[in-house]
N, C-alpha and C positions, 0 to 999 in steps of 0.2 A: 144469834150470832150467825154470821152469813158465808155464805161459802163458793158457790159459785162464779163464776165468770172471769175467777184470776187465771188457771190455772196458766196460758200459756202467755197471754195478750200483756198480762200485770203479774205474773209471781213475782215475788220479789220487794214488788212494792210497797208492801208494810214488814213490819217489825215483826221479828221470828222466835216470841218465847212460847217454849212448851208447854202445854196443856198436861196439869197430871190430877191423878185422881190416885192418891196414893195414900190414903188412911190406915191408920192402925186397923188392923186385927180383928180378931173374932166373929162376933152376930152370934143371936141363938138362931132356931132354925124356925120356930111359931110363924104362923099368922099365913103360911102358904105351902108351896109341895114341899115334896123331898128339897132338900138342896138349896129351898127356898131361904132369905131371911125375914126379917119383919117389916111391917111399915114403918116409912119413914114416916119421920114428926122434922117439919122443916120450917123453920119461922125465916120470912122474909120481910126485906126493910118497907118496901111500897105494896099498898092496898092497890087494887082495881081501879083505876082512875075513871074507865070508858067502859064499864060491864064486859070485859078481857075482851072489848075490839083487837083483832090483830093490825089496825093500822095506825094505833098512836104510843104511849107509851106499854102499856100493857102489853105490848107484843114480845117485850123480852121475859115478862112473867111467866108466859107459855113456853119460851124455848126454854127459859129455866129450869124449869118444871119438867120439861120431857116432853110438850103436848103436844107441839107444832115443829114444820120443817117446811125448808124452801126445796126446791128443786138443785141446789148447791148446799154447799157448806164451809165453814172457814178451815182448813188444817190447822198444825200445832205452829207452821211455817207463814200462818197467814193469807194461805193463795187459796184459792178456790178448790174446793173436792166435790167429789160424788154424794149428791143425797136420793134424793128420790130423781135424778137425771143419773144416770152410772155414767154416761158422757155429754161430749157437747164440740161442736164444730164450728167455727166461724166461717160461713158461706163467701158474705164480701161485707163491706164498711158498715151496713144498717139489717144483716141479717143471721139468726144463728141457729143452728138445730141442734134440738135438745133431744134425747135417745132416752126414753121411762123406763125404770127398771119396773120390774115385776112388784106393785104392793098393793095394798088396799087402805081403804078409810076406816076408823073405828065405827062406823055403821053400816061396815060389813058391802061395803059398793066398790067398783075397782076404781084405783088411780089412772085414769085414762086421760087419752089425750086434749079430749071434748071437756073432760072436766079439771084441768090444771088451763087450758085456756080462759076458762070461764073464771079461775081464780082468779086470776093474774088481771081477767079484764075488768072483775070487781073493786082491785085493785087501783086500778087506775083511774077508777071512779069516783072512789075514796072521798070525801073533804072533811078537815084539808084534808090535803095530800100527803102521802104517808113519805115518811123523811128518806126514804131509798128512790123515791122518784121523784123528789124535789129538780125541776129542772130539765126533767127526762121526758119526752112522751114515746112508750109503747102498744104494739098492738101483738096478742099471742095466738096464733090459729094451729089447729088440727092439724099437722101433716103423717098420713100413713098410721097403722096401727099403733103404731109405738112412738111417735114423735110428735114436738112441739116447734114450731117455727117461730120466733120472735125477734118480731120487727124494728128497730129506734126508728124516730124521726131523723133523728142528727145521730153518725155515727160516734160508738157509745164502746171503747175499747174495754172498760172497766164491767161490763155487763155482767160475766160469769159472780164477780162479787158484789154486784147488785141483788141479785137473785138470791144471793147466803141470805140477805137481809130478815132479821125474825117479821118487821114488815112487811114480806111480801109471800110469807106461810102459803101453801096449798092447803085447801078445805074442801070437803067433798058439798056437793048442791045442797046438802040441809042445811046448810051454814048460813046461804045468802036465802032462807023462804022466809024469813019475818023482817019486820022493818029493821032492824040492823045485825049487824054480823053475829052469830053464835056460834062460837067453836065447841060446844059441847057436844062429846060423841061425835063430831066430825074430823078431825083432827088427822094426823099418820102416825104419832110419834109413839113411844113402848108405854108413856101413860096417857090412859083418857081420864078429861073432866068432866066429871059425874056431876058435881052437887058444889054450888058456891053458895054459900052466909053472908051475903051482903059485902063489904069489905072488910071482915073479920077473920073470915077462913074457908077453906075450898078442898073438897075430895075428890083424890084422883084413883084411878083402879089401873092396876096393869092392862095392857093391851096386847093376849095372848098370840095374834097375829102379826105383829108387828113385822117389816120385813130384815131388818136387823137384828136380830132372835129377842129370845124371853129376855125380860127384863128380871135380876134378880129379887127386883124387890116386888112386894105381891098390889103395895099400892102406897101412898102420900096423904100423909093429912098437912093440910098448911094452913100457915097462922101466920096473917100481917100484922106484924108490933111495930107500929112505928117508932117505938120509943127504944132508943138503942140500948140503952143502959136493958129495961124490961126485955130484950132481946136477948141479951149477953146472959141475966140470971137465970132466963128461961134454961138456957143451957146448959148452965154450973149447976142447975136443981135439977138437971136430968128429964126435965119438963118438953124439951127439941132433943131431936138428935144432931142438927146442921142449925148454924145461924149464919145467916150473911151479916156483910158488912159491918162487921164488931168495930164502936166507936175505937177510938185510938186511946180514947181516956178507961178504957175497959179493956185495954190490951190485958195489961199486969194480972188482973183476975184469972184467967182462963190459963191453964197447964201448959207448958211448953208442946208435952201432946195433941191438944185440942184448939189449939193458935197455929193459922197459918198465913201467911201474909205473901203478897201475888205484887208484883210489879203492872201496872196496868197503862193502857193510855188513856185513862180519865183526867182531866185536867177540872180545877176550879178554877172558874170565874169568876168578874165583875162586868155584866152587861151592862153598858147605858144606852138609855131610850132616847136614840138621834129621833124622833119623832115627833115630838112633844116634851113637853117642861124643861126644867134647865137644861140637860144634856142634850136637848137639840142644838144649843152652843158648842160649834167646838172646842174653843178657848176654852170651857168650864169642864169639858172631858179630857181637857188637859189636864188642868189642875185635879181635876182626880187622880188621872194616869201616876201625876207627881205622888200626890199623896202618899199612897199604896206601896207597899216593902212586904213583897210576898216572901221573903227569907224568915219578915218575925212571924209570919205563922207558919211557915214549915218548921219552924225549931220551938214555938209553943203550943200551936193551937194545935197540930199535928205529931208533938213531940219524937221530931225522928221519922214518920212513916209518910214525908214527903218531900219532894224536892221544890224548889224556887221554881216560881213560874217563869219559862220563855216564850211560850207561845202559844198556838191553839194547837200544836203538837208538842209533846214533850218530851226528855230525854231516853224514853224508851222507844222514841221512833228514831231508831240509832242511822236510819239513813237521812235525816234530817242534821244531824250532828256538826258542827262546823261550816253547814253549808246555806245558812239562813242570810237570804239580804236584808240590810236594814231598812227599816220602812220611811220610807222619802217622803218627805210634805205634809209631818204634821205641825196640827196649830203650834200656837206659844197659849203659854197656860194665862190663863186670866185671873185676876184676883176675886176670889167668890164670892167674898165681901157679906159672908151673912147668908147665902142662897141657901134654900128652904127644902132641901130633898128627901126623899120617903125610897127608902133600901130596903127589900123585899127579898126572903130567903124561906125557907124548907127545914121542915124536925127529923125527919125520917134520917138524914143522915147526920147525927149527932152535931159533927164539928161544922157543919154551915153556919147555925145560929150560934155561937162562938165565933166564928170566920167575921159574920157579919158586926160583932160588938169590937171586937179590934178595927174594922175598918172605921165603925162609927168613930170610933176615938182618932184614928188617923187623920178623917175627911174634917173631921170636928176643928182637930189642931191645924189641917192646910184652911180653917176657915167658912166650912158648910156648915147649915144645920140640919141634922142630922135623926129622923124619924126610921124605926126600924120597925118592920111588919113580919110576922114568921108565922106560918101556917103549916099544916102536912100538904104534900104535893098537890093532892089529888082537888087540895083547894083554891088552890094558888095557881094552877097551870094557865087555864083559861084565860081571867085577869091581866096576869105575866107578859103572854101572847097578844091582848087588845090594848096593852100600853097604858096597863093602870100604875104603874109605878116606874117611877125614875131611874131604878137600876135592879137589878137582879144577883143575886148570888147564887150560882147553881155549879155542881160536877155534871161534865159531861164527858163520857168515853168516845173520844173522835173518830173511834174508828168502828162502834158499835152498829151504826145503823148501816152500813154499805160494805167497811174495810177500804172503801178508798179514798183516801185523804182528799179529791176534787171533790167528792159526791157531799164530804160533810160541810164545805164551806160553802156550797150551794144553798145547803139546805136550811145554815145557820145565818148567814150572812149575805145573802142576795136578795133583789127586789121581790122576789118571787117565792122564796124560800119560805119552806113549811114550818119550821122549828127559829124561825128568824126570831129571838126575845130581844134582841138589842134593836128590831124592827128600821135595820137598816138597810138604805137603799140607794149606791152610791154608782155611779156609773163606772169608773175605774175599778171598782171591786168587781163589778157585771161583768168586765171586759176580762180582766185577768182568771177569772174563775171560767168562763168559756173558751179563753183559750186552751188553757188546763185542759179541759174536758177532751179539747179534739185529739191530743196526745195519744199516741196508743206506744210509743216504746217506753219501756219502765226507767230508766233514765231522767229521759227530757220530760214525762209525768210528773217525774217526784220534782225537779228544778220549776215545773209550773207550779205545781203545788203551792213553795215556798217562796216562789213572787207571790200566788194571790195572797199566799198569809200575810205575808208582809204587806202588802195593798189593804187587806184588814187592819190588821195592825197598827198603820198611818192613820185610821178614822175615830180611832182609839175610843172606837166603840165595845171593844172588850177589852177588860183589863185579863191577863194572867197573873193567875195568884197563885197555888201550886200545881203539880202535878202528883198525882196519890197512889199508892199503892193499897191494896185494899187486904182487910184479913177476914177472913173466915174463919167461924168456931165449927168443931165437932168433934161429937163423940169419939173415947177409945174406943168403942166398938163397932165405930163405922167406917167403912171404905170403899174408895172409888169415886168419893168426890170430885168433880170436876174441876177444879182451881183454873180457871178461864183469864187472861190478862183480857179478852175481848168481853166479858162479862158476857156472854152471851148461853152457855153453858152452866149448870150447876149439877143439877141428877140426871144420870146419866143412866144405862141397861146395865151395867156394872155396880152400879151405888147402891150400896146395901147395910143392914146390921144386924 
């Protein structure tokens, strides 16, 4: 979850729900000092996709977890705050200085200026491109003991919330000495990652020097169950103490105590692949567009824990609210007449593969034929991304990877874009998404913004289908959970049992 570079340039700009970590009661006190509580036991919905790379999806695994931090951070208001930068100044249009506070790396080296340039320039090296620089080119040099200078090519008002980005983590130099990135023991955050099991599970120890104090808890054992249901009993058997992402069909199980449910900007979709096979028609992404009635699975597939989809922002970006243009110049739907498509969706979050068997029967009755592929992420991603399938069903939190609504349509929906699944590349979408970008008052931002959506929109290369709210299980006896709408947070220096 990313934090800096709102705070003056863009506050305001996204949606302002609080962050809380307000658990039941108790803990014993075992397994660390005085005052201590115990390890947490924490099952999470996605395995390691990239051996916990911080630059593709596994980078929010780490800020999850406690492991990693940018140089910013998101607040509860959604603007940019202090992480490992305690400030930051904007010089003129393409330069900004960032002021270090005092910390070090969990392999005991300090966070200096020579070595947060040297992230950020790994960073930018990345392929792909990691989804907070999609569209961006920077450069970060050394200035004065305590400072970091960083450069845009193209002035870049949204930067302080570029920076929150869990993609763009600082890592001390062990990080970058073997052929790809390792954040073990390299990290800043209150835990480090000791020991990973393949994609099964992963030991974290507190990180006594942390510059944010002790962390209550003495360490984390984590366990990826992709399987939501096996997720949820994990819990009710007392086998976790936190479980993310509890299916919606597993709500009723879990105690009104140990259920908590988060309004979020995650939205589902329907991507189609303007690239290749039928949907590179756009008559025939109409007649999907038709098809599709994301109300019947907010009210079944979702029952209750989501709303109708409007867009690639949704009704928790309350400054989006009433003020959406309508997207101008799409096709007319064409009759599919038999077309042969292959729908391709994810297990890890229960309700997808559900999501996707209602649309099969919708696209079925506008007239397609209808092939469905479902895999865990970690297997699917790749594929998704090189356009082996016709359409995609995925959640994505629009505002996870940057916090600023320009930076996710870049990075979704542009020639150029890192996380492009719908692999679309439309020169009106390019034009309005760069216009957007050049904005720097929070205003005429958010009014760019919702031209380029809308110019997405028209290519009806993504369908919206709801927008989710998402619940978390745990324990009576834990608290300080992090309850994140940005999903970017979970355990936190407070989280304990």
């Amino acid at each position: 979850m990313r934090s800096p570079r709102r705070r003056r340039v863009v506050a305001g700009l996204l949606l302002a729900p609080a962050l809380t970590g307000c658990f039941a009661s108790g803990g014993d006190s075992s397994g660390g000092g005085p005052g201590d509580g115990s390890r947490l036991r924490v099952a999470l919905a996605f395995p390691p996709a990239e051996n916990f790379s911080p630059y593709g999806a596994d980078a929010t695994l780490l800020s999850r977890l406690g492991v990693t931090e940018g140089l910013t951070a998101l607040d509860a208001n959604g603007a940019a705050a202090p992480a490992l930068a305690r400030s930051w100044t904007r010089e003129n249009d393409r330069n900004w200085l960032f002021t270090l506070r005092e910390a070090t790396f969990q392999d005991g080296t300090d966070v200096t200026p020579a070595a947060v340039a040297d992230a950020l320039t790994h960073a930018t090296e990345a392929r792909p491109v990691t989804p907070a620089l999609s569209g961006v080119t920077l450069t970060a040099k050394k200035s004065g003991d305590r400072q970091v200078r960083v450069t845009t090519e193209d002035p870049d008002p949204a930067l302080p919330l570029r920076l929150s980005s869990p993609g763009l983590a600082i890592l001390s130099a062990k990080a970058y000495a073997g052929k790809r990135v390792n954040p073990v023991g390299a990290a800043t955050g209150p835990f480090e990652l000791t020991e990973v099991t393949g994609t099964t599970a992963a030991t974290l120890d507190r990180y006594d020097d942390y510059w944010g104090g002790r962390a209550q808890a003495p360490g984390i054992d984590a366990r990826f169950i992709a399987d939501g249901t096996a997720r949820t009993n994990a819990l009710r058997t007392r086998q976790v103490d936190v479980a993310e992402a509890v299916p919606v069909s597993q709500a009723s199980t879990l105690t009104r105590g140990t259920r908590h449910e988060t309004a979020t900007t995650r939205t589902t979709s329907l991507l189609l692949n303007t690239d290749n096979g039928a949907f590179r028609d756009p008559e025939l992404r109409a007649a999907a567009r038709e098809a599709v009635d994301g109300s019947v699975l907010a009210k079944d597939v979702y029952e209750g824990h989501a709303d109708p989809g409007v867009g690639v922002f949704g009704p928790a970006v309350t400054w989006a609210a009433g003020k959406r243009p309508e997207p101008a110049g799409r096709a007319e739907a064409a009759d599919p007449a038999g077309t042969s498509i292959t729908v391709a969706t994810y297990d890890n979050r229960p309700e997808l593969p559900e999501v996707a068997q209602v649309l099969q029967q919708q696209l079925k009755k506008a007239g397609f034929e209808v092939k469905l592929e479902v895999r865990e992420y970690s297997r699917l991603e790749s594929d998704a991304l090189a356009g082996k399938f016709d359409a995609f069903v995925g959640a994505r939190n629009s505002l996870l990877d940057t916090g600023d609504p320009v930076s996710i349509l870049a990075s979704d929906f542009t020639c150029d874009g890192g996380y492009n699944l719908a692999l679309l590349c439309d020169k009106k979408v390019d034009r309005a998404v760069a216009d957007a970008q050049k904005e720097s008052d929070t205003a005429e931002r958010q009014r760019a913004a919702l031209k380029a959506e809308a110019a997405v929109l028209a290519t009806d290369a993504t369908v919206p289908l709801v927008h989710q709210r998402i619940i978390t299980g745990a324990g009576t006896s834990v608290r300080g959970v992090l309850l994140d709408p940005y999903e970017r947070t979970l355990i936190g220096t407070g989280t304990r049992r």
